[in-house]
N, C-alpha and C positions, 0 to 999 in steps of 0.2 A: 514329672508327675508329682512329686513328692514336695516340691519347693510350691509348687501349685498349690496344694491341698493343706499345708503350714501358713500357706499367707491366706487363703479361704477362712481358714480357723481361726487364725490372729484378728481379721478385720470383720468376722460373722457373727453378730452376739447376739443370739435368739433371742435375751430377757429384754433387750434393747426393744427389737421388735413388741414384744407384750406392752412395753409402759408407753408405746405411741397412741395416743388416745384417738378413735373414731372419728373424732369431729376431725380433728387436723389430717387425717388420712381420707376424709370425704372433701376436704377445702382442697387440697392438693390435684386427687382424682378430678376433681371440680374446673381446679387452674388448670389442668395440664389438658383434661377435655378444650377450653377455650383457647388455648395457648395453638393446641392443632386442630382446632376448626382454621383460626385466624391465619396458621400455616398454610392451611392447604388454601382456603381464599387467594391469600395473596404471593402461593409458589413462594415461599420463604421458606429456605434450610433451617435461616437461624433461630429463627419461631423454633420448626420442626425440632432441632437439636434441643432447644429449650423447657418449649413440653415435653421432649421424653427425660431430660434434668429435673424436671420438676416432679415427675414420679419419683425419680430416683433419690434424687439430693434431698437434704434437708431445705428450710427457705432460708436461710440465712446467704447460701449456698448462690442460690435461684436471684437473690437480690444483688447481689455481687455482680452474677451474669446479666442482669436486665439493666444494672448500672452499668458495668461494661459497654452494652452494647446499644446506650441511648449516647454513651461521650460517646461512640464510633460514629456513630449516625447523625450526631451533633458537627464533629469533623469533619466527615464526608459533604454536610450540608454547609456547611463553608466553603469547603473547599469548592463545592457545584457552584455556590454564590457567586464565587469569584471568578469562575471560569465565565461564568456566563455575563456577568459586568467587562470582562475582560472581551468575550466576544461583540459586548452591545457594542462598544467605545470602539471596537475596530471598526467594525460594520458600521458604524456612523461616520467613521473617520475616509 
């Protein structure tokens, strides 16, 4: 309980909260609204886990994860490319 409540205190810094200006706390609330609309449309965790990161995290944070997860999906969509040229060229073969 005690190592709990020391790292709570280390990493909570009230005044932090104060100097966060409105506007960027209403952009944010704003992104992470469209972040889990888009979620739930398209049954995407990773959306999902990302607007509720984007409440949480800062954006610096948030762009890191959306660059993250455009190379994964950048990957993946190669990777589909070539399955699927791979499958034409059979199936013609």
């Amino acid at each position: 309980g005690d190592d709990a409540h020391d790292l709570f205190t280390k990493t909570f810094n009230p005044a932090l909260l104060q100097r966060e200006s409105a506007a960027l706390s209403q952009h944010r609330e704003e992104a992470s609204r469209v972040l889990s609309a888009a979620a739930a449309k398209m049954h995407s965790p990773r959306l999902a886990t990302l607007a509720y990161q984007v409440k949480l995290d800062a954006f610096t944070r948030v762009k890191k994860a959306i660059d993250d997860m455009i190379a994964q999906l950048t990957a993946e969509k190669e990777a589909e490319i070539k399955h699927k040229d791979f499958c034409v060229d059979e199936f013609n073969t």
